[in-house]
Steps between C-alpha positions, in 0.01 A plus 500: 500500500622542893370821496095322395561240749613803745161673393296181506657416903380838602109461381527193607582670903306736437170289464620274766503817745153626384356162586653453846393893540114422387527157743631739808226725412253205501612389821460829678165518363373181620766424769632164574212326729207427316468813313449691787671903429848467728595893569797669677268764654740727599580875351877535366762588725506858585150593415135410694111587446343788688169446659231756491565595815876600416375625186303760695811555666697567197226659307488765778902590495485512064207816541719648782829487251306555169315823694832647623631431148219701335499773742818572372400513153658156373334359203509076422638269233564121436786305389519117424602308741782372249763616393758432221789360689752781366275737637549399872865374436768725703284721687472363861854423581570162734101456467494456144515100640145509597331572168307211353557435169233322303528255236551605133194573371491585100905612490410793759706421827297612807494582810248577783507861642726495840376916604264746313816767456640310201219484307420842580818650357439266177169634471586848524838464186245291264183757513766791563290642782787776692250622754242274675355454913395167482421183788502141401350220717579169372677146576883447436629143586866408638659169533588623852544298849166572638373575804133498548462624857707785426322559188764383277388311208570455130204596341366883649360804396662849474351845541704720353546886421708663288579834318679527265585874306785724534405731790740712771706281729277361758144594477391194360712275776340706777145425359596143465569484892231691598272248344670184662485673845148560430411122397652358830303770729180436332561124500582525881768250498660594778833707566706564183831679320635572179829492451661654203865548342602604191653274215777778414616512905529151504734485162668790633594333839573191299794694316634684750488187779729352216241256341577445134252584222428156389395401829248808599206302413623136659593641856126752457370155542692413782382874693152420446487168662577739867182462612500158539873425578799651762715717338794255577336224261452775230858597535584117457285508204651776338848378566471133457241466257544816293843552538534851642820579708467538822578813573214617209217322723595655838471891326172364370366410877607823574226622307278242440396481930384843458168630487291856601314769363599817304788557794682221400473653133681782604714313706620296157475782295827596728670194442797591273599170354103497437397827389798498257314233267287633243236264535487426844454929493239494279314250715556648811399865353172312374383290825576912654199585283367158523433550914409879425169390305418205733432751790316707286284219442490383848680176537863572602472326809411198350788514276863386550832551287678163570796475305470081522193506287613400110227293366653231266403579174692656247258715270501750854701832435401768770260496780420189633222384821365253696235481775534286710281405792640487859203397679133403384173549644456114593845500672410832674222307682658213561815655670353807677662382856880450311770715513706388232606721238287530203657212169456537146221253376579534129534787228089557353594732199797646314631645222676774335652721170576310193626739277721271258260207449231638218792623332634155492168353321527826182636418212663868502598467852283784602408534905207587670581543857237267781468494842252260689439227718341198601299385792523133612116424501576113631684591806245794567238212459667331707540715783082580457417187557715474826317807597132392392563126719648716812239723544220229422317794278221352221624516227229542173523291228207644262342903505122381469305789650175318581397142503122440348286236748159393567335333764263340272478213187444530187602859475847475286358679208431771698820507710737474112240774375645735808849331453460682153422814594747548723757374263377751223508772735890432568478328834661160651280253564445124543225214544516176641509240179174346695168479393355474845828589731394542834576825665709377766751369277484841313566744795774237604679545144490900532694441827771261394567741179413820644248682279358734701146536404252225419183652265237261631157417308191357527082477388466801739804716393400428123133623564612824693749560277874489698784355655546386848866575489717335776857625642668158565727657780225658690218290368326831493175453284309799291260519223631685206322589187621261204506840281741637784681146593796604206575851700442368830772199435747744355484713792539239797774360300700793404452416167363772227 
């Protein structure tokens, strides 16, 4: 009998909730004064709109990325942007905080993608694909701190490339920063590096500066944050927070200030305490071959081996990069006259080898070795847009080739039946959503937007058959026949 009035108690809640739920929703539909809609019209923290004109922006640096991605022969998938829960669980160390969860839907626990490696590796154990080059645009949401200026946010898109395939050491993690190096000079950000390090050095300094096991991954974290803090509040980290002795964290800074090219490679590969581990060897032997490839291919002196780099999380077990920018194009301009030596202004891609984590996703346990990366697209955005305001350039927000006017009324039919054509015959055009527009206020629209050419009609073109076409720049004027206006349009805007 308890146990019905229990039962009974609970509907009873339950209906109560539903109706103060449908009376909220009533109230945000009709607000509270006089049924007038009452809005927070605000985007959620950590994400905002993009106008067209940053559109155009973005839309530009996606075909520079996706281009340098095909060059190299990537093809493209899609995952969802959910996840099950236990499928992102464990696999980003200290940052496995800034997942979002969602609600239980249906008895499936979810959660919302955090990078695009993840679902990579899950992707690759369920079809049981060992040998694919693929890139993989997409958003991935974190319940971070943002910081929108610095393009920081918690909703963003990733562009990332990956292959994964067991091939001889190196090859692929040469290609992989070849093709970063080769995003950031066609993108023309401004002055860059990429540092790199090597999972296996790391661990091995870790063991033999008298770090235990158990804490390899904990004080990783702690290395990683050395761009952004002194050394002595990383020690204090290590020690206070982490509990590491001492004596461990002052070997580590031994190491950890350090960074070269290939001669400081050689330099550690003397280090006896060093060269004595296994694994630090077999990292050290690798970023050898590692440096040997990168001049091959060009970009060795954009390339540094800094033994502070560790990138925080845990599915990394070899080579490991990050570019980082140390002075853009807008503060190049801005600061031609200073002195001061060049800062870092944020890391715009990184990435790494994964051997371990597709491995972790088959039932049998079986690996497929990956190495990749990521490019930050939001702080690359970003840094565009700072560039686009400093040097006051137009910036296009539609690719309409030529802009059909008249001078004349009542001649619309005749302006959509050209619109048509040049539509069927593959070209960008507009009209003026006038009947009568006056051709003032069409010429003026051209220049605002930037179209180019204006294909101008009237009684007199229509009986000699052509097109008084217009260069809006110039304001250049020439007949052209309507049979050749298709070719002729092409041509003056480098169109085929």
């Amino acid at each position: 009998m308890a146990d019905m009035d229990v039962s009974q108690s609970q509907v009873r809640n339950s209906k109560k909730i539903s109706n103060e739920m449908a009376n909220l929703d009533v109230k945000t539909r009709l607000g509270a004064n006089e049924g007038k809609p009452q809005f927070v019209l605000k985007t959620p923290k950590g994400t905002r709109d993009y106008n067209p004109k940053q559109m155009a922006i973005r839309e530009k640096v996606f075909n520079t990325i996706i281009n340098s991605f095909k060059r190299h022969g990537a093809e493209t998938i899609d995952t969802p942007v959910f996840e099950l829960k236990e499928t992102l669980t464990g696999k980003y160390g200290e940052d496995s905080k800034l997942i979002y969860d969602l609600k239980d839907q249906g008895g499936e626990l979810l959660s919302m993608r955090y990078d695009l490696t993840v679902p990579f590796a899950r992707y690759l154990a369920m079809n049981k694909i060992t040998n694919i080059k693929r890139y993989h645009i997409a958003k991935v949401y974190r319940r971070d701190n943002p910081a929108m200026t610095r393009g920081r946010y918690r909703e963003f898109y990733q562009c990332d490339f990956d292959v994964a395939g067991q091939y001889d050491a190196m090859i692929p993690d040469a290609e992989c920063l070849k093709i970063i190096h080769e995003i950031l000079s066609e993108l023309q950000l401004g002055e860059f590096l990429i540092k790199v390090n090597d999972r296996r050095i790391l661990d091995g300094m870790f063991e033999v500066c008298g770090v235990p096991a158990d804490k390899f991954r904990t004080i990783c974290s702690t290395v990683d944050k050395m761009d952004k803090m002194a050394w002595v509040d990383v020690k204090n980290e290590m020690v206070a927070e982490k509990g590491l002795a001492p004596e461990a964290a002052d070997k580590i800074g031994e190491y950890v200030q350090l960074n070269g090219n290939s001669e400081l490679i050689d330099r550690l590969l003397e280090d006896d305490k060093l060269s004595a581990n296994k694994v630090a060897l077999e990292g050290l032997k690798d970023m050898k071959q590692l440096f040997v490839y990168l001049k091959l291919f060009g970009v060795e002196e954009k390339i540094v081996f800094d033994l502070s780099l560790a990138r925080g999380l845990d599915y990394y077990t070899g080579v490991i990069y990050e570019a980082v920018l140390v002075q853009t194009q807008a503060d190049r301009e801005t600061k031609q006259n200073d002195s001061s030596e060049s800062v870092g202004v944020g890391s715009v891609a990184g990435g790494g080898r994964y051997d371990d984590l597709v491995g972790m996703f088959d039932p049998k346990g079986r690996k497929v070795p990956c190495v990749g990366f990521s490019v930050g697209i939001e702080r690359i955005f970003s840094i565009m847009e700072q560039i686009v305001e400093a040097s006051d350039q137009k910036v296009r927000t539609t690719e309409t080739q030529v802009f059909v006017a008249t001078a004349q009324k009542h001649l619309l039919e005749e302006r959509m039946k050209l619109l048509a054509e040049l539509w069927r015959s593959g070209i960008k055009a507009e009209i003026m959503y006038k009947k009568n527009p006056k051709l003032l206020n069409q010429l003026q629209y051209c220049e605002e937007a930037g179209i180019p050419l204006v294909a101008i009609i009237g009684e007199q073109e229509l009986k000699d058959g052509v097109v008084k076409l217009r260069v809006v720049s110039t304001r250049d004027e020439i007949n052209v026949a309507r049979a050749n206006l298709t070719e002729e349009i092409a041509k003056r805007t480098c169109q085929s």
